[in-house]
ROSE-709458 format. One record per residue (C-alpha): x, y, z; residue in three letters. Coordinates in steps of 0.001 Angstrom, whole numbers, plus 500000, padded with zeros to 6 digits. Layout:
! residues N
XYZALA/...
//
This chain:
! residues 753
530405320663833198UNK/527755322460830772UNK/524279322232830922UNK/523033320571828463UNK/519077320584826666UNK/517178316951825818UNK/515654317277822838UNK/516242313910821116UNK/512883312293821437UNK/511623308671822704UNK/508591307666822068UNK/507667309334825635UNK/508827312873824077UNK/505400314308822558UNK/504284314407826152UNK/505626317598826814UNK/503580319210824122UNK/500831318751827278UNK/502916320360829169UNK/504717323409828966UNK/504771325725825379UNK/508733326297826392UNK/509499323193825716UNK/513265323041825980UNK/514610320538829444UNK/517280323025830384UNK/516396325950833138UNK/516464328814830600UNK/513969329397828173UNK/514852328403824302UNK/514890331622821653UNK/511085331411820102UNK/511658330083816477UNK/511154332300813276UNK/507679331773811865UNK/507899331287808542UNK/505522332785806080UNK/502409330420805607UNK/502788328665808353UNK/500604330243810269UNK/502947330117813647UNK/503239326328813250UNK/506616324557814866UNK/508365321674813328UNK/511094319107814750UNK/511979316002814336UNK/511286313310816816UNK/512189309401817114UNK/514797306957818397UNK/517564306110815926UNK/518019308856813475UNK/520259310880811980UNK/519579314845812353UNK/517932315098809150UNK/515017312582809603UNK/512670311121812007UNK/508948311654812898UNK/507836314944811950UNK/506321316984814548UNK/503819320005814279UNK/503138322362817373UNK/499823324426816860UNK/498390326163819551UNK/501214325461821757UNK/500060321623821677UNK/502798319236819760UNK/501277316594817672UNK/502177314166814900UNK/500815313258811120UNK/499087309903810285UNK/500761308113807246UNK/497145307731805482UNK/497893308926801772UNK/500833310261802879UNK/503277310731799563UNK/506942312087799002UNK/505022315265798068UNK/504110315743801363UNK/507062315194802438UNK/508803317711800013UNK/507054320193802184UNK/507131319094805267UNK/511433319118804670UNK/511540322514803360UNK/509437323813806945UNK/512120321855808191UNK/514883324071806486UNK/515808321528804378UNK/515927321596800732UNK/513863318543799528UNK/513013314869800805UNK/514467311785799459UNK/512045309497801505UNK/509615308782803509UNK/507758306509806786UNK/505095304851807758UNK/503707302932810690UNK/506140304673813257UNK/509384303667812210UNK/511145306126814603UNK/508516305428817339UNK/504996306334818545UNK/504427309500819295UNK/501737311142821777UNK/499123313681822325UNK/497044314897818869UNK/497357313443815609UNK/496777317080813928UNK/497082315446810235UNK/495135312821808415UNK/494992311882804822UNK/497476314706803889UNK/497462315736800677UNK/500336317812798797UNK/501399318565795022UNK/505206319173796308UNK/504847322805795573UNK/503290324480798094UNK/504783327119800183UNK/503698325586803670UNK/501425322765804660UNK/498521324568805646UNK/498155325156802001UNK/497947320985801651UNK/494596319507801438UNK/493736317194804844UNK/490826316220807109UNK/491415319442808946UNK/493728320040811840UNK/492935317801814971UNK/490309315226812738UNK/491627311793812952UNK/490441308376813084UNK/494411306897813143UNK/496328305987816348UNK/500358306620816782UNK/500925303336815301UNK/501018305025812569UNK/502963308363812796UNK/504359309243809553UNK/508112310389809087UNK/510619311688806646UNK/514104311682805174UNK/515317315305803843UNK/517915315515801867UNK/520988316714804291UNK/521456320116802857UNK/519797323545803958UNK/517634325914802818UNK/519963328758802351UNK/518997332018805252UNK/517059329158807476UNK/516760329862810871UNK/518174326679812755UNK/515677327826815585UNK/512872326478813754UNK/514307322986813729UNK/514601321589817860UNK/517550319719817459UNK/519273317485820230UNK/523056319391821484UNK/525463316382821343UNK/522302313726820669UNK/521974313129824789UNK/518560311934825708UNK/516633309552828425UNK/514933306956826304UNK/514284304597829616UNK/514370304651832863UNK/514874301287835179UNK/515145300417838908UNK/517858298182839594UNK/517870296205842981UNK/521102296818844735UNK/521358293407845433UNK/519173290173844080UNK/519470291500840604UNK/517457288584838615UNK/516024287249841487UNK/513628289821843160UNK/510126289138842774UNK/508303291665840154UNK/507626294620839989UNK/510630295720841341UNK/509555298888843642UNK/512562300078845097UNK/516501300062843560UNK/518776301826841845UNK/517547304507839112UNK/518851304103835681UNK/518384305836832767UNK/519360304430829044UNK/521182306963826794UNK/522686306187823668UNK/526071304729824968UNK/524333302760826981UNK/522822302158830771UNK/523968304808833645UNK/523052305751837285UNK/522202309301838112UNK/523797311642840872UNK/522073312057844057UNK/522973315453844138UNK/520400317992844843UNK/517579314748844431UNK/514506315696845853UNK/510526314123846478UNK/509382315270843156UNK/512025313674840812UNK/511331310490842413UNK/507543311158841736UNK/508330311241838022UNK/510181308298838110UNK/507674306078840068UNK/504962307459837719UNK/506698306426834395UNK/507597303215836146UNK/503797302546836931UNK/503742303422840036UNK/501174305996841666UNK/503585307614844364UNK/506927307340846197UNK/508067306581849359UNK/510917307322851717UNK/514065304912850907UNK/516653304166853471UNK/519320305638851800UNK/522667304881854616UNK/522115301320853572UNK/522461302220849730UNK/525390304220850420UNK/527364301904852484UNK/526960299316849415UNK/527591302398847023UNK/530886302274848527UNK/532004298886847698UNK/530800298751843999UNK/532272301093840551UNK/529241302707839249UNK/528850304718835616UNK/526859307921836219UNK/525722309505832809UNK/522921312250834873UNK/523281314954837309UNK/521047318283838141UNK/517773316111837866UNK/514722319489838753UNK/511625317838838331UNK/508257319916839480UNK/506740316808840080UNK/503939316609837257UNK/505648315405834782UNK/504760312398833526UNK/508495311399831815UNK/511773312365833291UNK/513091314327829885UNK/510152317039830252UNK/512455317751833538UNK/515366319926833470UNK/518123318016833560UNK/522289318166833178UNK/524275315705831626UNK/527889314447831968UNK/530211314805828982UNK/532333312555827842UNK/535837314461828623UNK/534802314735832310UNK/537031313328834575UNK/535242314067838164UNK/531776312131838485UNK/529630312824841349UNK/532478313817843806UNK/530858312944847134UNK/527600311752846146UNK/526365308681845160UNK/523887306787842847UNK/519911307688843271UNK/518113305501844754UNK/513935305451844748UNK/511116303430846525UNK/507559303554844926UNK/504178302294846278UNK/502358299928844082UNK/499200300270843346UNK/496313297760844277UNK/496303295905841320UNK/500614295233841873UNK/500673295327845472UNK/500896291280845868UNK/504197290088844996UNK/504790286656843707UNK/502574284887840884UNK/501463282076842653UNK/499085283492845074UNK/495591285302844162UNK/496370288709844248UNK/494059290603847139UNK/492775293710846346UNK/492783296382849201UNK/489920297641850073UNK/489350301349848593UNK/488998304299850705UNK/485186305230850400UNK/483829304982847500UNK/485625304960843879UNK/484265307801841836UNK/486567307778838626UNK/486755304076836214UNK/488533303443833118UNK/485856301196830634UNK/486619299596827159UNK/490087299519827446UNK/491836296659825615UNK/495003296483827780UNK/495112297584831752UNK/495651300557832823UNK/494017302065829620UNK/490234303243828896UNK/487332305704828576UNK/486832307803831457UNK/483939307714833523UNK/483081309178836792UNK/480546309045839221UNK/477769311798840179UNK/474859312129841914UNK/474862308095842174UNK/475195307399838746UNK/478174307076836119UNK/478739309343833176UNK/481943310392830895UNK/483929313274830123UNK/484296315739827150UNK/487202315791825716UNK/487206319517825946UNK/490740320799826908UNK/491698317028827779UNK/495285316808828153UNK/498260314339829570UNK/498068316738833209UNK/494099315471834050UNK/495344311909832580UNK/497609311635834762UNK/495674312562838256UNK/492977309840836526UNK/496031307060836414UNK/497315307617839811UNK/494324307699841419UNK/493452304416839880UNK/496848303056841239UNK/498587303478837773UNK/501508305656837137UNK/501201308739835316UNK/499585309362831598UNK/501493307687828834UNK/498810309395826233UNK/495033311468826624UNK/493031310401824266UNK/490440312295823150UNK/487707311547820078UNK/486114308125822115UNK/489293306806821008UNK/488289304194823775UNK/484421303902822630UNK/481652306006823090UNK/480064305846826485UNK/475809306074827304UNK/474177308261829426UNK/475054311401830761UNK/478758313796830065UNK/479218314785833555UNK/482358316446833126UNK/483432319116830148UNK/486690321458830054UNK/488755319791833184UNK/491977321809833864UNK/494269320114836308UNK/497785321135837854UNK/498589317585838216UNK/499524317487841809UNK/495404316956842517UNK/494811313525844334UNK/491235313098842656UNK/489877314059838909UNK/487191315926840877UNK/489711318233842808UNK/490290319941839463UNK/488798322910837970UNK/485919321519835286UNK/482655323047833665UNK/479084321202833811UNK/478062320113830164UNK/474692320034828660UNK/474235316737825807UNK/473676320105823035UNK/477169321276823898UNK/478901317826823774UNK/478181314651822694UNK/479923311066823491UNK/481740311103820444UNK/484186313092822468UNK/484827310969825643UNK/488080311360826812UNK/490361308327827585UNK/493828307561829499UNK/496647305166828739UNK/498549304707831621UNK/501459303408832757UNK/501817300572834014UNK/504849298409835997UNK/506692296184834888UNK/505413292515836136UNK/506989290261833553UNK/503513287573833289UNK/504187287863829518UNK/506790285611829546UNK/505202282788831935UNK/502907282128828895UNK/502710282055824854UNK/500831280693822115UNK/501749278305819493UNK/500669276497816185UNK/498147279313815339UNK/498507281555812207UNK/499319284575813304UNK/500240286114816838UNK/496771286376817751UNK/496112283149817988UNK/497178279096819223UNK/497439277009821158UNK/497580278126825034UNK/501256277059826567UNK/502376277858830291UNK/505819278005832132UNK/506083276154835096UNK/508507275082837561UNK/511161276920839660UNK/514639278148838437UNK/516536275298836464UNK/513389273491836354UNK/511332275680834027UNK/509089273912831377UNK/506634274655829368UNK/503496272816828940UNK/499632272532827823UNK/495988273479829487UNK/493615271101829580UNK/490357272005827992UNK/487359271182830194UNK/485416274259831203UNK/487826276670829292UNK/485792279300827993UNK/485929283018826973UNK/486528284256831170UNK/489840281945830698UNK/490570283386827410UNK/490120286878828518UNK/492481286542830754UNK/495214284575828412UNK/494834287327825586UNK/495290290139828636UNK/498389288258830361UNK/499666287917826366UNK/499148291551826092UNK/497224290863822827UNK/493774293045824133UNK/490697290685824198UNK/489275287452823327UNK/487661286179820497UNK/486828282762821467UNK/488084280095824127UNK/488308277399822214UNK/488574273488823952UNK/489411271463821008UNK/492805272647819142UNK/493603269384817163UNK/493954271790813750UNK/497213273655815592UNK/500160271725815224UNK/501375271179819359UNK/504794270888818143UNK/507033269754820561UNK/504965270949823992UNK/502686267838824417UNK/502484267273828113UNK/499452268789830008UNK/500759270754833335UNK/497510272819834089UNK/493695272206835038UNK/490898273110835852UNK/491098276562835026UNK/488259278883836398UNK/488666282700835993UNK/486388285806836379UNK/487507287638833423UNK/489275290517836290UNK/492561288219836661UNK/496012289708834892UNK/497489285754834468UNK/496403282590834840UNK/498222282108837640UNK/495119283968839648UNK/492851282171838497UNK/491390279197840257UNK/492817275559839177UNK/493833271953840325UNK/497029272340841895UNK/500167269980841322UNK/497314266831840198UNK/496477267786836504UNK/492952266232836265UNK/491494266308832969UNK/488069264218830965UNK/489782264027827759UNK/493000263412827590UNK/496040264031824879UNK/497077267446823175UNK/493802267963821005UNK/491790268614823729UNK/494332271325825046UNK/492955275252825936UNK/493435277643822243UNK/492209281102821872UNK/492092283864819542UNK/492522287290820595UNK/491552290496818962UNK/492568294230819766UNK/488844295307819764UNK/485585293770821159UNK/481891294408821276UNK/479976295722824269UNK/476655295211824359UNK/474641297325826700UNK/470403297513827496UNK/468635300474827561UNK/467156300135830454UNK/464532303635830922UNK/462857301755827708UNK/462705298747829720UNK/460642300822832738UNK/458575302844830034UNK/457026299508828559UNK/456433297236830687UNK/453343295881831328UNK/451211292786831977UNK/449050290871829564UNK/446796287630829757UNK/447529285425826619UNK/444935283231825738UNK/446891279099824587UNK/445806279179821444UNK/448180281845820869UNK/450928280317822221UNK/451648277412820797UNK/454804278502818798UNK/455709279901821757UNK/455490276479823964UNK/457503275164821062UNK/460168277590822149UNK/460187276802825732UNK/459013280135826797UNK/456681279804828907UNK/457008279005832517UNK/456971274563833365UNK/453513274427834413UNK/452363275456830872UNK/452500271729829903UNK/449754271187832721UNK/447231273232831395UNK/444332272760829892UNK/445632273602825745UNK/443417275196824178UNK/441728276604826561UNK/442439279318829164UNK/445507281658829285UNK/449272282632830559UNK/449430286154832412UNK/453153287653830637UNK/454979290275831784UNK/456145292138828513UNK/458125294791828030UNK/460528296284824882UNK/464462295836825103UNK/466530298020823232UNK/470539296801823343UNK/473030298658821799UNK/476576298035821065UNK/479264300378822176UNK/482046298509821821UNK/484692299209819094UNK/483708296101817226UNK/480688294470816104UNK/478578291789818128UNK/478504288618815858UNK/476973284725816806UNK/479826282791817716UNK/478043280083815875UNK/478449280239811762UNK/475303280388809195UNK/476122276304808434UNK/474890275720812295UNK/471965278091812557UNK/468325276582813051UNK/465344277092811369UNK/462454277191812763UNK/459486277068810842UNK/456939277897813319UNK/458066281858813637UNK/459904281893810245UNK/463001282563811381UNK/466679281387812384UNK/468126281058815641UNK/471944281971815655UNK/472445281650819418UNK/471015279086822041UNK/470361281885825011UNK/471068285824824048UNK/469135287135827262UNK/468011285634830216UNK/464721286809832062UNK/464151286684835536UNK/461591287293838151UNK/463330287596841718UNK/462500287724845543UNK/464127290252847351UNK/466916287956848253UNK/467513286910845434UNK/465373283310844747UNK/463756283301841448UNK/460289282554840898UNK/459734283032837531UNK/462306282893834291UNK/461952283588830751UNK/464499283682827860UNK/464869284569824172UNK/467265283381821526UNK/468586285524819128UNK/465728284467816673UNK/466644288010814778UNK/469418289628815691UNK/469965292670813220UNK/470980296565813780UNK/466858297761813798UNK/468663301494814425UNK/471443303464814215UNK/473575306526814877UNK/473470309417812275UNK/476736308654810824UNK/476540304775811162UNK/475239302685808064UNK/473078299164808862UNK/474855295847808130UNK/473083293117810033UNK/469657292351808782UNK/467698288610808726UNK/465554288827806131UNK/466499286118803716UNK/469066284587805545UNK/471268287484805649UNK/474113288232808490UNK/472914288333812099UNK/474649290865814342UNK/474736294002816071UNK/477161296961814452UNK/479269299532816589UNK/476535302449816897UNK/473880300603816248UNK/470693298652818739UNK/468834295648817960UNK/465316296675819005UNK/462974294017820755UNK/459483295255820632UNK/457318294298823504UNK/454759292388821174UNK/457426289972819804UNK/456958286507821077UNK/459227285213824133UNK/459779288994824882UNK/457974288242827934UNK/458200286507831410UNK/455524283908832573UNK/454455285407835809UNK/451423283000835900UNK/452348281405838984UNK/453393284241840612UNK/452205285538844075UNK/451833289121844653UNK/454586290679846053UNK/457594292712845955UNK/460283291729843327UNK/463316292434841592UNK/462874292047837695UNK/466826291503835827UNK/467498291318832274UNK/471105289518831569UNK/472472289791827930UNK/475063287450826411UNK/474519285300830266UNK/476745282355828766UNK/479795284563827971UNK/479561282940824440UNK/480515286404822638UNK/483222287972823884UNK/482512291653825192UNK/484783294064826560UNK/483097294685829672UNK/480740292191831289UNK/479613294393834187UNK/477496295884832371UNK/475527292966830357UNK/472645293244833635UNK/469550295138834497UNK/467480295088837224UNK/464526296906837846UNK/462194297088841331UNK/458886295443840697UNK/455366295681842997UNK/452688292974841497UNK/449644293613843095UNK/448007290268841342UNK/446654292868838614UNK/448516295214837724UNK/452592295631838058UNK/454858298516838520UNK/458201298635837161UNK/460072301186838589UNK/464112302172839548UNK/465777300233836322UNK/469277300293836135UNK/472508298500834698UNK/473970296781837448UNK/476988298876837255UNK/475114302033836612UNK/474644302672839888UNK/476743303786843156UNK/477736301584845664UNK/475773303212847994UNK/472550303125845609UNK/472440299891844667UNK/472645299260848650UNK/469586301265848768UNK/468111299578845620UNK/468508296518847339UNK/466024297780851085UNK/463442299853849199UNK/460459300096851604UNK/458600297375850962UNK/460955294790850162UNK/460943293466853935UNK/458051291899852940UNK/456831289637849974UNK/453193289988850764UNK/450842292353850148UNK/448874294388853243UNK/
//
């Protein structure tokens, strides 16, 4: 038997680029490739899953790092170059859209530009190396012409030594194949090579290879396995082995950045003595509830969580943020790679890093950077056991925030639910799978009380990122041949990863309106808005003002002012307000827009303008525990982008009945002296108070995060004046400090003394 390198690539391949600059999966180091004249010490290969040697996804290593080219304005010029680097003679094609598969870590190239004559591609026009705005979706590739440059060194070119490679990796239940609930946790490893599925030799299998595997499985550790009961059935079944000599350190996040030894095909003696591996991961919190049917429980966490993924479309994927000194901030991307990824997913109860994203590829976060320049080993239990460097905002700035995708098991909900009649993927009509095994069915969702929470969670379980809009009527979406209504009731927080944890009727389907065009729909979307308040402004402006009637009778029109308004004595006397500026920006990765359309706007003539929303914000006035004593509210009478970033133009402006809405990078600015932005407090007794601010309160444009859509503030009304003090996001703070938030001297009390 010969050792043997791996160096056909999956789609998991690029990760080694993170990893290690000798880069070959066999024990001894490969021979350092010629660098050719121009290219600046640049690497090339080609990468992907099929191919034939002579095309694939081209690959650049700079720096030591391994990254890929985007396909924008990519032309057969390019790839002219891009072949000859390769030592061959010219291209006769090329890809887009990852046609030989995704690849990770940097995009170095964007909107490459070539004549076909250049010497090397650093003499190709481009954004500049590392400045992208593409994802791997859409890796660019090539086909050379199968003939070499005559004198190339074949070092420059990684190619794969009898095209052996681990594309997958599955567990395989000894026994119960089929019928074990999911995830599966603990079986059999197999690995997928190009002839097909095979086990893997126990020999020499230690702790850390079965690390890797749980972490590409989605899985944050392993455990120990009984392994006499394995090899007592071992002994009664044939089994193929394909992999032997697995040496894994134990931070790699894919099993082919280990060193590893395949079996050829001329060998006669497999595993002589051994048997098939055989590995046992822990599931993380989110997994660790087998079965559909019940609610999954969450464990508890140890202490206090101090690292959160935000913005992510998909589980397990996000921006970065971590708590310090009670409140949450993000990290540069500074020296982000798949290592520090990785010790975010597992600690998280993910497996390890499928990509680091860098750039706010995930959306840019607000507040503080906390972190800048985090260097981990990978074996760290928390992001804060690495090494890092304090940032200042001059020194980095959120359009770096570093983000994760992780991986994630496998839990099959995809397949208990699908859409139909819509026109395209995105969106239909909402169909469920029901019954036990040869009884399965499919059927509809009633629509009462379906909303965006429900449709979250349907566009999640679909894998299809958020929702646009829960829709309750579906009569325009042909049902086809699904018409009977199996589901009810349906109440979910938004958290849930199927339907099936949400609350609903059980086996009785109740539902108002019957027959299939009253059935759940949605639309989904791979991006979504996220509106958040600035709450300091809130704190810095607020104030209290006595308003005589006579000013407020567009105002009464509006309903805001508090009930006992209609009892007074018009036009005389006045309304004490509460007033204060809100400033709400968007930070999502697409723009906040009504969910009504311009044809059901109102006009109201008394301010001049249109409302495009019944309630945007919701204003409250609250005792300590929580009973309200006051309320105010504003529609979105003028919902435009007042402000923006540097580099972000203005879209959204009312004036003349243009487009309401709020752009990525952009705030809609309420100024204090705007009517309705205001409470009543009128009626109010002096006291200690909380003051919260809740955006979007109806869910009736989807966001990607709603934990963040409320502000609360400590208030102390003396019966004159009012101080407004301690405003924060609700998810802003700590655990810990919103405790104390919630007991700040005083609060015992709701009088005065």
């Amino acid at each position: 038997m010969r050792l043997v390198s791996v160096w056909q690539w999956s789609p998991w391949g690029l990760l080694l680029c993170q990893l290690c600059s000798w880069c070959l999966g066999s024990p001894a180091p490969s021979t350092a490739p010629d660098k050719k004249t121009g290219s600046q010490g640049l690497r090339f290969r080609l990468a992907g899953f099929p191919r034939k040697p002579y095309e694939g996804r081209v690959e650049i290593q700079r720096a030591g790092e391994w990254g890929t080219i985007c396909d924008d304005d990519f032309t057969l010029q390019a790839a002219h170059v891009l072949c000859r680097e390769l030592g061959f003679t010219e291209a006769t094609g090329w890809t887009h859209s990852a046609k030989y598969g995704p690849g990770t870590g940097r995009i170095w190239l964007d909107n490459l530009s070539c004549r076909g004559t250049e010497q090397s591609v650093t003499e190709c026009a481009s954004r500049g190396w590392g400045n992208s705005d593409c994802t791997h979706d859409e890796d660019a590739g090539v086909i050379c012409k199968d003939q070499r440059l005559p004198g190339f060194s074949d070092s420059n070119v990684i190619e794969v030594e009898h095209h052996l490679q681990v594309e997958e990796v599955r567990l395989r239940p000894a026994v119960g194949w089929g019928r074990r609930p999911l995830p599966v946790t603990e079986g059999l490893v197999e690995v997928r090579l190009p002839e097909g599925w095979s086990k893997v030799c126990d020999k020499g299998w230690s702790a850390h290879n079965s690390h890797v595997i749980c972490g590409m499985l989605g899985f944050p550790g392993e455990k120990r396995v009984n392994t006499a009961f394995y090899r007592l059935l071992a002994q009664r079944q044939q089994h193929s082995f394909g992999l032997h000599g697995v040496a894994c350190v134990g931070t790699e996040p894919h099993l082919s950045l280990c060193a590893l030894e395949f079996y050829r095909a001329n060998d006669t003696a497999r595993c002589p003595g051994g048997g098939p591996v055989v590995v046992s991961c822990v599931a993380g919190p989110l997994y660790s509830v087998s079965g559909g049917q019940k609610k999954q429980q969450q464990p508890k966490p140890q202490g206090e969580v101090r690292v959160r993924l935000k913005g992510g479309a998909h589980p397990g994927e996000g921006r970065v943020e971590v708590l310090k000194a009670g409140t949450w901030g993000t990290v540069c991307d500074r020296k982000w790679d798949v290592q520090a990824a990785s010790v975010v997913c597992r600690e998280l109860g993910f497996g390890s890093a499928r990509e680091a994203l860098t750039g706010a590829r995930m959306g840019q976060g607000m507040g503080a950077i906390h972190l800048s320049e985090v260097r981990c080993s990978g074996q760290e239990s928390s992001l804060w056991k690495c090494s890092s460097k304090n940032i200042t905002a001059e020194e980095c700035s959120h359009s770096q925030d570093a983000g994760v995708r992780c991986n994630l098991p496998y839990t099959g909900v995809e397949t208990k639910i699908r859409l139909s009649g819509g026109r395209s993927r995105y969106e239909g009509r909402v169909e469920v799978q029901i019954g036990g095994p040869g009884h399965l069915r499919w059927g509809l969702i009633c629509g009462d009380d379906w909303g965006t929470l429900e449709a979250m969670v349907a566009c999640r379980q679909l894998g299809l990122g958020y929702a646009n809009h829960g829709l309750q009527e579906t009569w325009y979406w042909d049902s086809g041949n699904t018409t009977e209504v199996v589901m009810s009731g349906v109440r979910c927080t938004g958290m849930e990863l199927s339907l099936d944890q949400c609350a609903h009727h059980g086996t009785h389907v109740t539902c108002k309106r019957t027959g299939t065009r009253f059935t759940a729909g949605v639309i989904c979307s791979e991006t979504a808005s996220d509106l958040l308040l600035h709450s300091a402004l809130v704190q810095e402006t607020a104030y209290i003002e006595d308003r005589p009637l006579h000013m407020l009778y567009c105002a009464a029109e509006e309903n805001c002012l508090a009930s006992s308004a209609r009892l007074a004595n018009w036009p005389y006397g006045h309304r004490r307000l509460l007033r204060f500026s809100s400033q709400i920006h968007n930070l999502g990765r697409a723009d906040f827009r009504p969910k009504a359309g311009r044809h059901s706007w109102v006009w109201h003539e008394c301010h001049g303008h249109y409302h495009s929303m019944d309630i945007f914000t919701h204003y409250d006035i609250l005792t300590p525990n929580g009973t309200k004593v006051a309320e105010g509210h504003k529609a979105s009478f003028c919902l435009e982008d007042t402000e923006c970033q540097e580099d972000v133009p203005k879209r959204y402006e009312c004036a003349n009945f243009g487009e309401q809405g709020i752009t990525v990078g952009c705030w809609d600015l309420y100024r204090h002296d705007i009517d309705c932005q205001w409470i009543d407090i009128t009626d109010v007794k002096p006291g200690n108070y909380i003051l919260q601010v809740i955006i979007n309160p109806n869910f009736e444009v989807a966001e990607s995060d709603f934990t963040n859509n409320a502000m609360k503030c400590n208030c102390k009304y003396d019966g004159h004046r009012i101080w407004v003090h301690n405003c924060h996001i609700g998810d802003a703070f700590s655990e810990e400090a919103n405790r104390r938030f919630e007991r700040y001297p005083g609060q015992t009390s709701n009088q005065i003394v």
